[in-house]
C-alpha positions as CSV (number, residue, x, y, z in Angstrom):
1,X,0.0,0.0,0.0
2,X,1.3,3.9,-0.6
3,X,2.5,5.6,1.6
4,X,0.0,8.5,1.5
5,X,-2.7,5.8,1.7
6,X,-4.2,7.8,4.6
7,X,-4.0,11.1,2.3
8,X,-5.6,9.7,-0.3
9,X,-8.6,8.3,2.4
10,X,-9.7,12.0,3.1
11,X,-8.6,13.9,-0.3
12,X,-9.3,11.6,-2.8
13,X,-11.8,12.5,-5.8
14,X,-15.0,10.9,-3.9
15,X,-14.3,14.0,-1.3
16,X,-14.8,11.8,1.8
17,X,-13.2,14.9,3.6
18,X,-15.5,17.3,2.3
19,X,-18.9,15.4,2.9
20,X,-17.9,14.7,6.4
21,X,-17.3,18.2,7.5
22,X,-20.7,19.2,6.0
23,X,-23.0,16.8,7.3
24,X,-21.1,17.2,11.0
25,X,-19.6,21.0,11.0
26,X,-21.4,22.3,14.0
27,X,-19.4,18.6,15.7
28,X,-16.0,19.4,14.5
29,X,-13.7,21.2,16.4
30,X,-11.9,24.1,15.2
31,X,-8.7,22.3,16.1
32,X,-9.4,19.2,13.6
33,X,-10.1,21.6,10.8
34,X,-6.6,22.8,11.4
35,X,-4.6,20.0,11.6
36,X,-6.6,17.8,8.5
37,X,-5.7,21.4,6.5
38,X,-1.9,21.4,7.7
39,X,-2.3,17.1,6.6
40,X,-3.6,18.0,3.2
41,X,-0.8,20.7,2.1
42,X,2.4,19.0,4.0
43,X,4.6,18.1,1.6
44,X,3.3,20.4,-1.9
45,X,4.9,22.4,-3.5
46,X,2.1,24.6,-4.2
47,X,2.5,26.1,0.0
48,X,6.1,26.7,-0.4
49,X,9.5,24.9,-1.1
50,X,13.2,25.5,-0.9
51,X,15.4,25.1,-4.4
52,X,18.6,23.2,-4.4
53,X,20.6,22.8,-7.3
54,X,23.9,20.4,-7.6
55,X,26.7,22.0,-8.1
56,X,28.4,19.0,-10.7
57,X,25.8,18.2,-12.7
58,X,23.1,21.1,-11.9
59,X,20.0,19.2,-11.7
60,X,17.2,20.7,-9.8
61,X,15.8,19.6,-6.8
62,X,12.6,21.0,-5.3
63,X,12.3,20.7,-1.0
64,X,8.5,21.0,0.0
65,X,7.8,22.6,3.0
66,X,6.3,20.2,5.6
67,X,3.5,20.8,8.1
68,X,5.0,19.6,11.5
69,X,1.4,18.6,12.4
70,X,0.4,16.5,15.2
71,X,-1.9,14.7,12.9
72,X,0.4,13.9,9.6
73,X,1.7,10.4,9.5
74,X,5.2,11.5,7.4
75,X,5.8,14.5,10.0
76,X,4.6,12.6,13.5
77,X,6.9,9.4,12.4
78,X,10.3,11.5,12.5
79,X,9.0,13.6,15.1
80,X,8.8,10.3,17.0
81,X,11.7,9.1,16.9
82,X,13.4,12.7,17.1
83,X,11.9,13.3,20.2
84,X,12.7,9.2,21.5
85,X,16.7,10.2,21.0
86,X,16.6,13.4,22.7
87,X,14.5,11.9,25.5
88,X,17.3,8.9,25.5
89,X,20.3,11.7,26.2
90,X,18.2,13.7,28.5
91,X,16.8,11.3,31.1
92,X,18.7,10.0,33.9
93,X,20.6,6.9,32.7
94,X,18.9,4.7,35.8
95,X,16.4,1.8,35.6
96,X,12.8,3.2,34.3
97,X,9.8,1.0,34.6
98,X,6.7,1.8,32.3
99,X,3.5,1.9,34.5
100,X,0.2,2.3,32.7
101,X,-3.0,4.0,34.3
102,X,-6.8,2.9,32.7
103,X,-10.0,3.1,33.2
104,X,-13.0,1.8,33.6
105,X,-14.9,1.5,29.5
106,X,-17.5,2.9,30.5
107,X,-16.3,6.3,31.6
108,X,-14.5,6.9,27.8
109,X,-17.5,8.8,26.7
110,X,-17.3,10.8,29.6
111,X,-13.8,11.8,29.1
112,X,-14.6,12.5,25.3
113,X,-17.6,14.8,26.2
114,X,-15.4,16.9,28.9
115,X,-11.9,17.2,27.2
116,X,-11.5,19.4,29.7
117,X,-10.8,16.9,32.0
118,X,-7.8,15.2,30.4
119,X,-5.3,17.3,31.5
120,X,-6.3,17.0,35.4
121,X,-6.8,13.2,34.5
122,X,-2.9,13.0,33.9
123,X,-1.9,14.7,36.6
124,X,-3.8,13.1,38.9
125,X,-2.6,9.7,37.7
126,X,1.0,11.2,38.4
127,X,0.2,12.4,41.8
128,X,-1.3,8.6,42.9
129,X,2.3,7.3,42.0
130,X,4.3,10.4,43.7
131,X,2.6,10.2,47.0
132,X,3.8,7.1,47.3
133,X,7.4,7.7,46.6
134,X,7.1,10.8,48.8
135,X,5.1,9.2,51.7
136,X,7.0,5.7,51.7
137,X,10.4,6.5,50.3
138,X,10.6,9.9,51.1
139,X,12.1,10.8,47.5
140,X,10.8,12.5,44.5
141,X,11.1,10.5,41.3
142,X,11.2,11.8,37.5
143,X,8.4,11.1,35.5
144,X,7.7,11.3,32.0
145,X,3.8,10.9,31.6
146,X,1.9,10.4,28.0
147,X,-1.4,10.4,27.2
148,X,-3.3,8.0,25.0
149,X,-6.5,8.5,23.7
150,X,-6.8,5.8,21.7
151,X,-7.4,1.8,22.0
152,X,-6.1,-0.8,19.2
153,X,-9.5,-0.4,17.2
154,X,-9.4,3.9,16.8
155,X,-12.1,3.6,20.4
156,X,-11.6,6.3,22.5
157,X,-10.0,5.0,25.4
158,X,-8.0,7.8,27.5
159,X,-5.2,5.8,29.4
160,X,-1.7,7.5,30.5
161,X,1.4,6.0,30.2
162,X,4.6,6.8,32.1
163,X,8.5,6.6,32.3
164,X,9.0,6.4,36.3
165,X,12.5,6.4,37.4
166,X,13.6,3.4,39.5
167,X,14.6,5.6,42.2
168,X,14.4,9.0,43.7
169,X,16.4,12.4,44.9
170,X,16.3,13.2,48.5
171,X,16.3,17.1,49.6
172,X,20.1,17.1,50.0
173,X,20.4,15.4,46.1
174,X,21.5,12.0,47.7
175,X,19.9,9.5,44.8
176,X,18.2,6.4,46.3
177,X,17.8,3.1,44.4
178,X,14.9,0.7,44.2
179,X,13.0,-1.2,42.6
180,X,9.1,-2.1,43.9
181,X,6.2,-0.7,42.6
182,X,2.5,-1.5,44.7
183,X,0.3,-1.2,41.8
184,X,-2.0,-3.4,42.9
185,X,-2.5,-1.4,45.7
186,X,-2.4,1.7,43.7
187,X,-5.1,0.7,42.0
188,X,-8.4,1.5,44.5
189,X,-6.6,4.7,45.1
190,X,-6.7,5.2,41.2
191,X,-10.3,4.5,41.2
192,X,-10.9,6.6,44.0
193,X,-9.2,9.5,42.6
194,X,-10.7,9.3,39.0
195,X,-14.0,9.1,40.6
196,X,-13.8,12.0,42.8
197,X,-12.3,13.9,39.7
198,X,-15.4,13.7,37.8
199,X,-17.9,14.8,40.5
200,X,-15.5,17.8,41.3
201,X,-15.3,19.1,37.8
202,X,-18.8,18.4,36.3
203,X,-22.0,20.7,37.1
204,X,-24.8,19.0,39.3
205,X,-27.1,18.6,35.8
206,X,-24.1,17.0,34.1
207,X,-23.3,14.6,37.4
208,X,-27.3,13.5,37.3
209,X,-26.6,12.3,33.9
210,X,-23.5,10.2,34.3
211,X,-24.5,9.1,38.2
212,X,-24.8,5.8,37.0
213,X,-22.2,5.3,34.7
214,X,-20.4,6.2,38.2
215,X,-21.7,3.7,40.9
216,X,-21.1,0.8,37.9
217,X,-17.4,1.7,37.3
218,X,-17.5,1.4,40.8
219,X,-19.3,-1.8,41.8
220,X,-18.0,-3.5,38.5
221,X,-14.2,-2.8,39.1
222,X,-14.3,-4.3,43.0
223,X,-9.9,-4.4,43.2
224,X,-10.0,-0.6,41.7
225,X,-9.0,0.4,38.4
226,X,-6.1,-1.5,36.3
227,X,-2.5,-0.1,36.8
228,X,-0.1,-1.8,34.9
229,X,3.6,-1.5,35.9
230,X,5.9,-4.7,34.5
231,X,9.5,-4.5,35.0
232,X,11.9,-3.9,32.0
233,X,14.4,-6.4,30.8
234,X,17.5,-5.4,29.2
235,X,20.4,-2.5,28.7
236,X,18.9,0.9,30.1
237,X,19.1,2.5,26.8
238,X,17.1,0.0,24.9
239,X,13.9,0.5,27.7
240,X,14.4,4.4,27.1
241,X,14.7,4.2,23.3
242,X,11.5,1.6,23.1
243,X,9.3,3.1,26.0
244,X,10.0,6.7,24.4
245,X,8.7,5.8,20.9
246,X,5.5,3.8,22.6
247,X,4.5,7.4,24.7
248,X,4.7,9.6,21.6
249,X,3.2,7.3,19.1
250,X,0.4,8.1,17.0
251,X,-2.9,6.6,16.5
252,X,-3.0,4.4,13.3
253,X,0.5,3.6,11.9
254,X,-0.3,3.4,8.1
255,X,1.0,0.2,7.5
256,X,-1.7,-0.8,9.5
257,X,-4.4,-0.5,6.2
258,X,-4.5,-3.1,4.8
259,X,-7.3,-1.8,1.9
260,X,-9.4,0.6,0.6
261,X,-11.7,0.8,-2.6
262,X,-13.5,4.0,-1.9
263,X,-16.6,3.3,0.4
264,X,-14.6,1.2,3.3
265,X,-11.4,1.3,5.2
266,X,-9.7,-2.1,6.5
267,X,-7.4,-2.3,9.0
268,X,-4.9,-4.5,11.6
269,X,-5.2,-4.3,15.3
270,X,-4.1,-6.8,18.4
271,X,-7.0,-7.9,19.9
272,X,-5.2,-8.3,23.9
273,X,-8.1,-10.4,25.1
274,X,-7.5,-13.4,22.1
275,X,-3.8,-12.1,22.0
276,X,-4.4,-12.4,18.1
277,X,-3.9,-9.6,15.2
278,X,-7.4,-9.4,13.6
279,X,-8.9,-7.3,11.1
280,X,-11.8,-5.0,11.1
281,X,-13.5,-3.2,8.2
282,X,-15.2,0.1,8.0
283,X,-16.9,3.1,6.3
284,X,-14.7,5.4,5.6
285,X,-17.0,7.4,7.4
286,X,-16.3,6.0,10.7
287,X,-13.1,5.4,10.4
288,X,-12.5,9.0,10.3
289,X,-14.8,9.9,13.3
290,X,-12.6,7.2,15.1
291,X,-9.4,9.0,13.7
292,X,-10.3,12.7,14.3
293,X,-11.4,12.3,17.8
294,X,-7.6,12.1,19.1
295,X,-6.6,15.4,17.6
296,X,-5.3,16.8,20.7
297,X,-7.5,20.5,21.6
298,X,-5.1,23.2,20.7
299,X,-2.0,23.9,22.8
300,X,-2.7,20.6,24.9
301,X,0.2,18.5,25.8
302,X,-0.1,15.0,25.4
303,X,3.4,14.9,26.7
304,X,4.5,16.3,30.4
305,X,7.2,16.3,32.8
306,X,6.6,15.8,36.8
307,X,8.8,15.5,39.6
308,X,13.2,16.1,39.1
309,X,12.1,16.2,35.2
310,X,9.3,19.3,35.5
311,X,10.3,21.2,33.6
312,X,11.2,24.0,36.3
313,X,12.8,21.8,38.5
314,X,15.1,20.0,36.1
315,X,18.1,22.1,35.9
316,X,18.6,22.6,39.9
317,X,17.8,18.8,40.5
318,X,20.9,17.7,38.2
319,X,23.0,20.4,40.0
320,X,21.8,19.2,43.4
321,X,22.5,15.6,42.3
322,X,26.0,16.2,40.4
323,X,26.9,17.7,44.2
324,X,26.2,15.1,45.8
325,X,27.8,12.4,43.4
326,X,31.2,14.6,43.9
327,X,31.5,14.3,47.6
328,X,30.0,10.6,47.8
329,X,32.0,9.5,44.6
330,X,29.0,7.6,44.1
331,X,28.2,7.7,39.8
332,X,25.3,6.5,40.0
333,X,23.3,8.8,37.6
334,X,25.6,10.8,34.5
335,X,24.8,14.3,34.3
336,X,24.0,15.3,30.3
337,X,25.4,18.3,28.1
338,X,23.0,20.2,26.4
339,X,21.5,18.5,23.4
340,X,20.4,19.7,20.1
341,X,17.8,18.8,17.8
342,X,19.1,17.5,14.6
343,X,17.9,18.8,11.5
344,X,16.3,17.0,8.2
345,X,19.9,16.2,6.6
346,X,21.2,14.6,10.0
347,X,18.4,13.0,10.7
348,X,18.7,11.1,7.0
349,X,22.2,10.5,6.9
350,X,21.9,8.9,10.4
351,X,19.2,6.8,9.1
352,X,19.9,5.9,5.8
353,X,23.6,6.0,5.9
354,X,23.7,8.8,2.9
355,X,23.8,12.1,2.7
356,X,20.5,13.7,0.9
357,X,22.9,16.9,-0.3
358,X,25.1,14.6,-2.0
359,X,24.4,13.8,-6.0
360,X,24.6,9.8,-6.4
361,X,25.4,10.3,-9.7
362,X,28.5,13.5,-9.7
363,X,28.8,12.9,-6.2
364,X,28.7,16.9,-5.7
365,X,26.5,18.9,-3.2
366,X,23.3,20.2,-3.4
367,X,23.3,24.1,-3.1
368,X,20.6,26.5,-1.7
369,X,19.3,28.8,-4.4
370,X,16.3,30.1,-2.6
371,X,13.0,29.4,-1.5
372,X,9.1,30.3,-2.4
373,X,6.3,31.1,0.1
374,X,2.8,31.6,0.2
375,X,1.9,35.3,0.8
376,X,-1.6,36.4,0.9
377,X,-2.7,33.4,-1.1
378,X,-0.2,33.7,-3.4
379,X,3.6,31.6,-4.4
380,X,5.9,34.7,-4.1
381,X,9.5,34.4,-4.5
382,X,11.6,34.8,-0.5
383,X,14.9,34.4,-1.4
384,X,17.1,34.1,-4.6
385,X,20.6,33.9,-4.4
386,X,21.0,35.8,-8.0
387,X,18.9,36.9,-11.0
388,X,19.2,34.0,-12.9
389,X,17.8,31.7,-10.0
390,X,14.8,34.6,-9.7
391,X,14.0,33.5,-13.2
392,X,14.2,30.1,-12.2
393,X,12.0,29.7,-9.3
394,X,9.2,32.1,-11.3
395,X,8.8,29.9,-14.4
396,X,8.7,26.9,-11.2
397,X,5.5,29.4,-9.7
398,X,3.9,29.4,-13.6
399,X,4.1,26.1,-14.0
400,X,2.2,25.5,-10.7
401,X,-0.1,27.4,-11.0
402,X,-1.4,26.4,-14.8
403,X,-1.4,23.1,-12.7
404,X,-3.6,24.2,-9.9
405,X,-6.5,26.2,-12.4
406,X,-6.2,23.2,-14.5
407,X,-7.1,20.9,-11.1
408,X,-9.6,23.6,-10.3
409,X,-11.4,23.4,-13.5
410,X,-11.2,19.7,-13.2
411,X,-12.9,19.8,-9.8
412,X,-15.3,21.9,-10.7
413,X,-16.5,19.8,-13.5
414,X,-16.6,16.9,-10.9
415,X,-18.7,18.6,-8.6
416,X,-21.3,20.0,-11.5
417,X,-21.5,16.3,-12.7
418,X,-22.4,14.4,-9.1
419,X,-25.0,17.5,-8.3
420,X,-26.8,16.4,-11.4
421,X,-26.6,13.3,-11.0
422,X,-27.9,13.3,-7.4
């Protein structure tokens, strides 16, 4: 299957896209309009691109710019793993365990009516595990805590996962080791504290309606909610490196669709109760309700720091720590420099093992000529390194543009011909 196969899903020419947002617009959020517009464009040339030339042979090559959106597949995937290494450098290099927080299925709708609640969901699925470092251990551990929205089969099922350090700091940066978690007794205080959340934060006409939905999740779940904490097996680096791609990853990997002929969608999941990989098939229609509903509400963070990794904290807690490791000689946890993103070309060459500037057939580098942007709905020329790249990069805006009235005209003829014959 292509790659774009998810691009061609929503944009193809039955307009699956299109039809949706009209028959559910006032259901949409704002946020989802945004990101599925950022999806469509990434990666045409027609919202921008950078021109390279080779400086042997001068071919052209033309750069897109991409759309760094949370819900592209080609931008999320290098994200991913972008975000995996830094995370791999930055954390302390101790034992992690992966603990997982769920709920009870039948308060998902509730969550996916009050989104509101999510972010006070995390951190109070953080706060049942640091009360018990704090209260038994008398430490404060890092924590790297992800929310998931989604189940194996698109559901909405909000469920946090974390990267708890195997240890703690005491006050004086002393680091303490150990290696017990209690979730199974975590888990009634889990229940407990999810329960409490939703009566705290909904009206009295809102609690009336989910009351029962309440005293079930209740009754039903008699040990408390599940918390899942296994221990990890293996080099330290490896748990990092596999745990850090698992919190950030998106909802459908594409090479999980398996078809699609232009009224349904089928795809792969792991059915954990039969342990088997099954397929299920679906309108397109639904398939993109399931999809669109884990767009993350603008300026949410699916991704946050607690403890000696907040955020605010970090910087004095490795100073406080690399103190204490001097006068105890104790190395126990090794202090990081400051890391940098890599760009696009690193990235590559680290993956692929060759250099995307370099010609594979003069072997010379690609050079930056300039770049084209849109400005006020319109390709206009940024940068040109001289006149006769100018030239250049306007006869490149020409020839898109006869392309995009020619697609326009196309369209439109499309449209007339399915009004008349509906």
């Amino acid at each position: 299957m292509e790659a774009n196969i998810l691009k061609r899903i929503f944009f193809d020419e039955n307009r699956h896209w299109e039809r949706f947002v009209e028959k559910n617009r006032s259901r949409v959020r704002t946020c989802v309009l945004k990101e599925v517009e950022k999806f469509r464009k990434c990666g045409d040339p027609r919202n921008g691109f950078k021109l390279m030339v080779y400086e042997g042979c001068h071919d052209l090559k033309m750069v897109p710019y991409r759309c760094k959106g949370r819900f592209c597949t080609t931008c999320s995937c290098g994200e991913t793993e972008e975000w995996s290494r830094l995370l791999l450098d930055d954390v302390l290099q101790v034992h992690h365990r992966h603990v997982v927080f769920t709920i009870d299925e039948g308060l998902w709708d509730v969550f996916l009516v009050h989104r509101d609640l999510l972010k006070s969901y995390m951190d109070e699925a953080v706060r049942v595990v640091q009360a018990y470092f704090q209260k038994k251990r008398k430490v404060t551990p890092g924590i790297i805590a992800g929310l998931h929205t989604f189940g194996s089969r698109l559901n909405f099922n909000p469920h946090v996962h974390m990267l708890v350090t195997m240890g703690g700091m005491k006050k004086n940066g002393e680091w303490v080791t150990y290696d017990y978690i209690p979730f199974e007794m975590l888990r009634k205080q889990w229940q407990t504290v999810v329960l409490k959340l939703i009566r705290r934060q909904l009206s009295e006409e809102e609690k009336k309606r989910v009351q029962g939905r309440l005293q079930k999740a209740y009754t039903a779940n008699g040990e408390g909610f599940y918390v899942h904490a296994p221990k990890q097996r293996g080099a330290v680096r490896q748990q990092l490196g596999y745990i850090g791609r698992y919190i950030r990853r998106s909802a459908i990997a594409v090479h999980r669709i398996k078809e699609y002929d232009g009224e349904y969608v089928e795809f792969s999941y792991h059915d954990k109760t039969s342990g088997e990989e099954k397929n299920e098939r679906i309108t397109v229609e639904e398939f993109i309700t399931r999809l669109i509903r884990h767009i993350p509400d603008e300026q949410f963070k699916t991704i946050r720091y607690y403890g000696i990794y907040s955020r605010r904290t970090k910087g004095y807690s490795k100073k406080r720590m690399k103190a204490w490791q001097q006068v105890s000689r104790k190395w126990a946890v090794r202090i990081q420099r400051a890391l940098k993103r890599r760009n696009w070309r690193e990235r590559v060459k680290q993956t692929t093992g060759k250099d995307p500037l370099i010609c594979q057939r003069c072997e010379c580098y690609y050079e930056y000529k300039g770049e084209v942007c849109l400005q006020e709905g319109e390709l206009r020329v940024k940068y040109a390194r001289c006149r006769t790249t100018h030239a250049c990069l306007e006869r490149m805006i020409n020839h898109l543009t006869d392309i995009e009235e020619t697609k326009a005209r196309q369209k439109e003829k499309a449209q007339s011909a399915y009004e008349r014959a509906s």
